[in-house]
ZALUMTI-255113 format. One record per residue (C-alpha): residue in one letter; y, x, z. Coordinates in pm, whole numbers, plus 32768, in hexadecimal, padded with zeros to 4 digits. Each point is the difference from the previous one (the first is absolute). Layout:
<rs>
AYXZ...
</rs>
This chain:
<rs>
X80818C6C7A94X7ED27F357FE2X7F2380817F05X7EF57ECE7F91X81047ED5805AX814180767F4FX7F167FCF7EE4X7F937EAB8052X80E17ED37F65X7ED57EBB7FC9X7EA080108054X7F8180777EB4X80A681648081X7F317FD88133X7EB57FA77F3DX804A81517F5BX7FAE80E68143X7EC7805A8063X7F3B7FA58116X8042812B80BCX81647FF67FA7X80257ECB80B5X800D8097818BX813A80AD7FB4X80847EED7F5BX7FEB7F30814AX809C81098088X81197FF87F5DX802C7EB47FE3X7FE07FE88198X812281297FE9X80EB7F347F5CX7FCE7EB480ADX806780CC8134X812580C07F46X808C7ECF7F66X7FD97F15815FX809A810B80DDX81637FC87F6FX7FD37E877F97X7F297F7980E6X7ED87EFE7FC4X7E8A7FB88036X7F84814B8057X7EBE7FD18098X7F0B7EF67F4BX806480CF7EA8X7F868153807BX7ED07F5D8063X7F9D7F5E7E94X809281277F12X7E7A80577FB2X7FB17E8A7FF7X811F7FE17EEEX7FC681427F3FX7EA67F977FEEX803E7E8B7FA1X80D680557ECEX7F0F81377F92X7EE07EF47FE7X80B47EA47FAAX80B37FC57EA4X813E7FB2807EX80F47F327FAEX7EFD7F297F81X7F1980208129X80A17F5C80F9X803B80998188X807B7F3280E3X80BA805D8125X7FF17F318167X815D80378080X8081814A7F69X802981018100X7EB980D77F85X809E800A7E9CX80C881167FBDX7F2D80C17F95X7FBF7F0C7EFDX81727FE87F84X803781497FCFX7ECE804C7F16X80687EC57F31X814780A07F43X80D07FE68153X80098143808BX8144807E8012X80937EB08044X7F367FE7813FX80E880E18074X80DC7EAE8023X7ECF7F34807DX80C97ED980E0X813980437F39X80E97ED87F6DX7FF181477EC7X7EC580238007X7EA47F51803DX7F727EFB810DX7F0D809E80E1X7F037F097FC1X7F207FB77EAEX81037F167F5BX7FA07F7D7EA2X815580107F4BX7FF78182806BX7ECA806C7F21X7ED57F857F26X7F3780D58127X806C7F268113X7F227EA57F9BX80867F2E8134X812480248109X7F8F801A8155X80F17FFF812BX7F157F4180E1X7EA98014807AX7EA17F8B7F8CX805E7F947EA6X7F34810F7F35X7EA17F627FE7X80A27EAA7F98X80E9808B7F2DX7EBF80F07F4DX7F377EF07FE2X80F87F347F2BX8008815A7F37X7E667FEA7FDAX800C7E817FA9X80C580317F1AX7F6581337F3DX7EBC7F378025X809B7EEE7F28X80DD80B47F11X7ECC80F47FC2X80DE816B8039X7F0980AD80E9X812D807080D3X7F938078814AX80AC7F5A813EX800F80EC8162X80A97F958131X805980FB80F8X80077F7C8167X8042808C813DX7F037FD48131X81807F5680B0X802A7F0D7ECBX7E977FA77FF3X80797F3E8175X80967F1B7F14X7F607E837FD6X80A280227E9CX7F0E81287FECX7ED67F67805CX803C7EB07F10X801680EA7ED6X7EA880CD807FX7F347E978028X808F7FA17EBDX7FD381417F40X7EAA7FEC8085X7FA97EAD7F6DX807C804E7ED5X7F3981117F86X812D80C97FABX8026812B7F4CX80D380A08116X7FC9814480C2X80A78013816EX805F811A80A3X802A7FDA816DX80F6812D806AX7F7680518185X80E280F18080X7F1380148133X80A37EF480F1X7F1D7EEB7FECX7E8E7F677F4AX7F4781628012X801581738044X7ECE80937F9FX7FA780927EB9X7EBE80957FE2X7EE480627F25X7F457EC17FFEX81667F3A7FA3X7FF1812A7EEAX7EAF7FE47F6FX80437E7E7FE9X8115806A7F52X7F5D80CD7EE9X7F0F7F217FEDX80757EBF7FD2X811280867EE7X7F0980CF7F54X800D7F5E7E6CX7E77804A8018X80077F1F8149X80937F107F39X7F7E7FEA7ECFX7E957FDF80A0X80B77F018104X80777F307EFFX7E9B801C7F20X7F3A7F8B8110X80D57EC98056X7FF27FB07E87X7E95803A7FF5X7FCF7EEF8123X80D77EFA7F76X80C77EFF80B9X7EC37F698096X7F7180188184X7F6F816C7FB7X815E80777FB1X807B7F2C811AX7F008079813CX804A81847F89X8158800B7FD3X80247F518140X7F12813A80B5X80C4810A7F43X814F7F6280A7X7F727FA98128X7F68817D8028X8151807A7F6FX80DD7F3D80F2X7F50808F812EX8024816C7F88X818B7FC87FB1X80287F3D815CX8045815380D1X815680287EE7X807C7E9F7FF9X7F947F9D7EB6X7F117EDE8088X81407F118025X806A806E7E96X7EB97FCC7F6BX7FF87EAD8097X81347F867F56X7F8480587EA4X804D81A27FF3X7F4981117F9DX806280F2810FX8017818F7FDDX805480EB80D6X80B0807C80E6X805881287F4FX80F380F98068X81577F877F42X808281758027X7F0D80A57F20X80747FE37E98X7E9D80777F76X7F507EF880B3X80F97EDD7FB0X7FEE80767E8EX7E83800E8022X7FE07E8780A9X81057F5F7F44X7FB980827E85X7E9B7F20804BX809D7EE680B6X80FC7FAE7EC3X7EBD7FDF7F20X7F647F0D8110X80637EAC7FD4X802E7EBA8105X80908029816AX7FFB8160808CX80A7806E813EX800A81A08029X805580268143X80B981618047X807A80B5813DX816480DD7FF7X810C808780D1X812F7F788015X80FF811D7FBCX7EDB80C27F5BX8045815D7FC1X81358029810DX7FB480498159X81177F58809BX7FCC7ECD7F56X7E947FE78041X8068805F8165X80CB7EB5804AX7FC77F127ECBX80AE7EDA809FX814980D6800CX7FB6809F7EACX80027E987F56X8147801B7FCCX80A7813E8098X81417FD97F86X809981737FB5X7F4581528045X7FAD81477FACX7F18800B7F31X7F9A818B806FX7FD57F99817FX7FFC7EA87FFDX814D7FBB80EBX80547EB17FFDX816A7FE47FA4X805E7F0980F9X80E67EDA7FC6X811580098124X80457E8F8008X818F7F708093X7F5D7ED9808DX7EB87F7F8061X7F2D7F677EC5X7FC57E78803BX7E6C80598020X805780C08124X80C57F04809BX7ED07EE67FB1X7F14813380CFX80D280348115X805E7E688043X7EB87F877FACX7F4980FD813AX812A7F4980E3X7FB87EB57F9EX7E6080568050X804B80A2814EX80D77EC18051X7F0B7F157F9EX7E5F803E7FDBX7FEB7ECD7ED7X80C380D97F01X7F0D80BB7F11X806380CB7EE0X7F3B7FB97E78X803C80C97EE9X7F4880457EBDX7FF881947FF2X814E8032803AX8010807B8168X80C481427FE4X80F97F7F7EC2X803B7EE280D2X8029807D8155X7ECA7F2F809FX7F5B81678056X80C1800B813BX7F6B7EDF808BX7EC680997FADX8039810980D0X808D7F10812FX7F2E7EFF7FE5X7EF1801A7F38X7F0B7ECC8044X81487F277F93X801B80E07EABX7F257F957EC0X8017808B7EB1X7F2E7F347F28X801080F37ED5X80857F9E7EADX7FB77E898036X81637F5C8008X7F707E7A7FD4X7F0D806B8106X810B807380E0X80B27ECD7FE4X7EF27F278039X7F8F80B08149X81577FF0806AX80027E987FC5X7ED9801D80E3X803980B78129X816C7F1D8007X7F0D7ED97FEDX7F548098812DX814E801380C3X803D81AE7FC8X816680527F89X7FB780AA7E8CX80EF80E87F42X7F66802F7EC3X809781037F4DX801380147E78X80A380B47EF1X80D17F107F68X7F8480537E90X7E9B7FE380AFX803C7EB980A1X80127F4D7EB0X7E5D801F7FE8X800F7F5A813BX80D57ED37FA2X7ED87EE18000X7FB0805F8175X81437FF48078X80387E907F79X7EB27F8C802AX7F7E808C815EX8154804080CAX81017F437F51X7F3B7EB77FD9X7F7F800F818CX814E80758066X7F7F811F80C7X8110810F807FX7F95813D7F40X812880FB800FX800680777E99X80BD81727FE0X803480547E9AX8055816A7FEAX806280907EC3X80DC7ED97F98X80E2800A7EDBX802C816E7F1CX7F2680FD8076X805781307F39X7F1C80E67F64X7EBA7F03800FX80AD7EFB7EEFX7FB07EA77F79X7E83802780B7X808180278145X81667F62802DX80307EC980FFX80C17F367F16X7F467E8D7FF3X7FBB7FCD8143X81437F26808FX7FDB7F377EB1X7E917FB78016X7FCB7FAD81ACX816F7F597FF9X7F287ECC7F39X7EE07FFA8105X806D7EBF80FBX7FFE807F8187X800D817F7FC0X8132808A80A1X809B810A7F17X80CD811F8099X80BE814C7F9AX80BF80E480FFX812180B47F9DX7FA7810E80FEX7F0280998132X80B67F3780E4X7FCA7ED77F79X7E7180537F56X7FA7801B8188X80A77EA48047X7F697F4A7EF3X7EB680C9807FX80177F9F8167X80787E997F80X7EBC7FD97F14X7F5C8001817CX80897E8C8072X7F837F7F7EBCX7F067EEB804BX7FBD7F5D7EA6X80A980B67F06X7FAE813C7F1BX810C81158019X802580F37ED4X8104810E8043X806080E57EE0X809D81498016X801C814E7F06X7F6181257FCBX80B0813580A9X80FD80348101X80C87EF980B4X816E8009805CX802280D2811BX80487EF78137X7F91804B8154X7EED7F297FD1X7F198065810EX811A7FC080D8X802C7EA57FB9X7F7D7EF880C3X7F027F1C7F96X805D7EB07FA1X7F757EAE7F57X80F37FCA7EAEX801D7E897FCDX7F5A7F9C7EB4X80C57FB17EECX814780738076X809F812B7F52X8143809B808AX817C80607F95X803681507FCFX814F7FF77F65X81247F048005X808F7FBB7E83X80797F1D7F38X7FC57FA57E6EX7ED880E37FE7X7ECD7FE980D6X7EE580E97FE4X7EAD7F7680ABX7EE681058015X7EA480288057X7F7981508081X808381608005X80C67FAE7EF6X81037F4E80AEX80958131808FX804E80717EF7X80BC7EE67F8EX80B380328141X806181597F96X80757F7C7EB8X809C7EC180B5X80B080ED80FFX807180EA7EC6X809E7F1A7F6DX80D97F7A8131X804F817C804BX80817FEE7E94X810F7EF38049X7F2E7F0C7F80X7FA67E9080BDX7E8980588067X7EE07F347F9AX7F677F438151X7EB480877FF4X7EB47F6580D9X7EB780918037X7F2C7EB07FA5X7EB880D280DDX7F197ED17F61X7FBD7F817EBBX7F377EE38071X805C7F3B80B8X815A80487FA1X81327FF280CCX80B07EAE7F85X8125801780F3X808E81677F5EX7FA97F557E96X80F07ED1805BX8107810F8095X801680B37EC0X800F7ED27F0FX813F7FFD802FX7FEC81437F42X8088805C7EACX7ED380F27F9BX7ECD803180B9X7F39817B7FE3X7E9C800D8047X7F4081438049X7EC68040803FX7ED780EA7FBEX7F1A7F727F4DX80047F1F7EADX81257EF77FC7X7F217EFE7F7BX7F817F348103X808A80E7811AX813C7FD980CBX80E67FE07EC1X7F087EE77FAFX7FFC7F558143X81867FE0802AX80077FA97E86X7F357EDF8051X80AD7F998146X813B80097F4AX7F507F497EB0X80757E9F803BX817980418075X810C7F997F05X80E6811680AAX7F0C8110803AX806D8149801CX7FBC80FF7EC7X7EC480BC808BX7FB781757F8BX7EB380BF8047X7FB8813B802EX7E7980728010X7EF580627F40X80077F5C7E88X7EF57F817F58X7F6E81547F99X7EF980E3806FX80DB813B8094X7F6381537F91X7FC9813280FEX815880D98081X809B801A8151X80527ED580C4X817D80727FFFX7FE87FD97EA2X7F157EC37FD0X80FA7F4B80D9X812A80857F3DX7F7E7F867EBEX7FA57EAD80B4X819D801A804FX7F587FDA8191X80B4814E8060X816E802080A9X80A580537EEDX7F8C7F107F37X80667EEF80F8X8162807C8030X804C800F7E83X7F657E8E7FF0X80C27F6A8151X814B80C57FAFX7FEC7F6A7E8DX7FBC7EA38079X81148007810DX811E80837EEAX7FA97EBC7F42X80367F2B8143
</rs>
């Protein structure tokens, strides 16, 4: 079925093609991304737009030992399956299968994880450094998207890489959204030129010739100067200033001309950037027609490029966020909207659309968009700065330091809370009750439903002093008639009865207490004395009164979606710590492990955070009553 990559298990198989050979290859390869993500869906887009960069990165570089490194992930499938992973790509995102980001454990190809963005140039320098001093003459490439390169992370490793005189080529990935658009023959001829091994070699005699002294000094300084000014027009000038040679841009499209440039550039040494240009979803027309759609498509055809789309039971929580957050702005001109590039996963694109001069997406900048929230609530605006909660851990210094610390009222939304599915370890919400619950002032929240995610949202507006974070999962909610609902403030730190019991309570946090309610309600339709259950809504500050009503308790049964040390299992533990006659406390949560890639259903089952689970706990502990 396909002719040149059935044949194609490591690199060395690769190496054995010819040049010409290689077109059809990326063909292929770009044929069974598509094949394989139509029926188990992933990162379509950024991966059809580097298979050439890929094909031509392992053709030239000596991998394993050579080291590429990857900034985030999504633009590496290609790379997986041409490093002995083919046909178990065909589980890419799979609890059988692999992680759909470089993960080291996976394979000697992947040389660091990356889940996050703007780690690659940090992460390849350490790679360099190191070869410098052990003396292997490993190469060291980092492969950055124009979005990551928004990153401050991004920019510390560039200043530092430059200053270092690092053997370390960077390839900036432009997929033609931002820095520039025009390739032409003068960014060509520079090209050639200025890769040439005859440039070179006569570049490198001449400054050996002059010597470290003045002479050396005053020329070099013209030929940079005069260089500078001719790679202005393509961006390179801010490059070159921070210690890069620049090249480029090329187009990152044309395998013969990424062979060409980077078969010189690995026999260069020091700092080199090669900026290149590609489309995202390369190669297929309807992905190259909407790329922000084509990110991640979910299912399709792969022939006509249908979107299989997902018919969802209830609105996802992101869409709730959207929808509440326009009401709150159209009820009150001091409410702005921050997030770091996650408008449309988070649901902040519809107050785009409403109101747009209220909207700001800072790009992928989370410390930043902490920070600026910090100062526009300074200022007297009404912030909601939304973050991934797996993303809001960069951002952990600002939110202590600049809103925490000058108790300013930031409305924090963490989407993505808890297990997120398919994504794994790099993406799940799991440490973020633990690690704000310690920060003094910082109000910590988690509905259990819509209804009560636009309360604690319309609530985070009479805030005066105090930072509000309010958590909530990835995917669909319960089903209420939220939009329905009327708006009202929820009084901090008070939680609410759910269920009446006795001998058993169950205290939850999140979604997750309904289902402990199902279980708790099982179990009474069972002939069983049901387990009083109570929606605690916030970890911090915690709702003393229902702790003193259920310490009367024989067993007390925390759940909660994220990890049981230091969470809610942690914070009644410690309530309770000093009574002689405290009740015995169970948790259920995350444990202390990292919890690989599957569905949520099952992530939560093997966390024993599903309904079934819970019954077959409860009912056990109320036969021993």
């Amino acid at each position: 079925m396909y002719e040149l990559l059935d044949k194609i298990d490591s690199p060395e198989d690769l190496k054995k093609l010819q040049l010409s050979q290689l077109p059809q290859l990326c063909e292929e390869v770009r044929r069974y991304i598509l094949e394989c993500c139509a029926v188990n869906p992933g990162h379509v887009g950024s991966s059809l737009g580097a298979v050439e960069l890929i094909v031509a990165l392992h053709y030239i570089y000596d991998t394993p030992a050579d080291k590429l490194v990857f900034d985030v992930g999504h633009q590496a499938y290609a790379h997986k399956i041409l490093t002995g992973r083919r046909e178990i790509f065909r589980q890419n995102r799979t609890l059988e299968g692999i992680s759909g980001f470089p993960k080291r454990d996976e394979s000697p190809y992947d040389a660091f994880g990356a889940g996050h963005s703007s780690t690659s140039i940090s992460a390849a320098l350490g790679f360099a450094e190191a070869a410098r001093m052990m003396g292997t003459g490993e190469k060291s490439v980092a492969i950055i998207g124009d979005g990551a390169l928004t990153g401050g992370l991004a920019w510390e490793g560039l200043n530092n890489a430059g200053s270092s005189k690092a053997d370390i080529l960077v390839i900036l990935n432009d997929n033609n959204i931002s820095i520039d658009k025009n390739i032409g023959g003068l960014h060509e001829y520079l090209l050639n030129v200025t890769t040439h091994p005859f440039y070179n070699r006569v570049k490198n005699k001449v400054w050996n010739t002059l010597g470290d002294g003045k002479a050396r000094d005053w020329v070099q300084k013209r030929v940079i100067d005069t260089k500078s000014n001719l790679v202005r027009s393509s961006g390179g000038a801010l490059f070159e200033s921070l210690g890069f040679r620049y090249f480029g841009p090329i187009d990152g499209n044309d395998i013969e001309q990424l062979i060409y440039t980077l078969e010189r550039l690995r026999n260069l040494h020091g700092p080199r950037l090669l900026h290149i240009h590609t489309r995202k979803g390369a190669g297929y027309a309807p992905a190259m027609a909407d790329p922000t759609v084509w990110h991640a498509p979910g299912k399709f055809n792969p022939e006509t490029g249908e979107r299989i789309r997902s018919v969802y039971p209830a609105d996802r929580y992101q869409d709730v966020f959207g929808k509440v957050l326009v009401e709150l702005a159209q009820k009150d001109e001091k409410v702005v909207g921050v997030t770091p590039a996650m408008a449309s996963g988070c649901g902040m694109n519809l107050l785009e659309k409403a109101v747009p001069e209220r909207f700001f997406d800072v790009g992928i900048e989370e410390e930043h968009a902490v920070t600026f929230s910090a100062g526009l609530a300074a200022a007297g605006m009404k912030p909601f700065c939304n973050i991934y909660s797996s993303f809001s851990q960069r951002a952990y210094d600002g939110i202590i330091h600049d809103v925490a610390l000058q108790h300013l009222p930031v409305v924090f939304c963490f989407d993505r809370a808890g297990l997120v599915g398919e994504d794994g370890p790099t993406h799940h919400g799991c440490f973020d009750l633990a690690a704000y619950r310690s920060i003094p002032g910082v109000i910590v929240s988690a509905p259990r439903n819509e209804i009560e995610l636009k309360r604690l949202m319309y609530t985070g507006l009479s805030l005066k002093d105090s930072p509000l974070i309010i958590r909530y999962p990835r995917g669909i909610g319960e089903g209420v008639a939220w939009q329905e609902a009327p708006y009202e403030e929820l009084p901090v730190g008070r939680g609410e009865k759910l269920l009446d019991g006795k001998d058993v309570a169950v205290l939850g946090l999140g979604p997750g207490v309904n289902r402990a309610l199902a279980a708790a309600l099982r179990c009474k339709e069972e002939g069983m004395q049901a387990p009083a259950v109570y929606d605690m809504r916030f970890l911090k500050p915690l709702d003393t009164d229902i702790l003193e009503e259920v310490s009367k308790f024989k067993v007390l049964v925390t759940i909660e979606d994220g990890t049981l040390k230091g969470g809610l299992y942690g914070a009644v533990s410690e309530y309770f710590a000093g009574s002689s006659d405290a009740p015995v406390i169970k948790g259920v949560g995350i444990p202390d492990s990292f919890i690989p890639q599957d569905t949520q259903k099952a992530q939560r089952a093997s966390c024993g955070m599903d309904e079934e689970s819970l019954y077959i706990l409860l009912a056990e502990l109320l036969k021993n009553m």
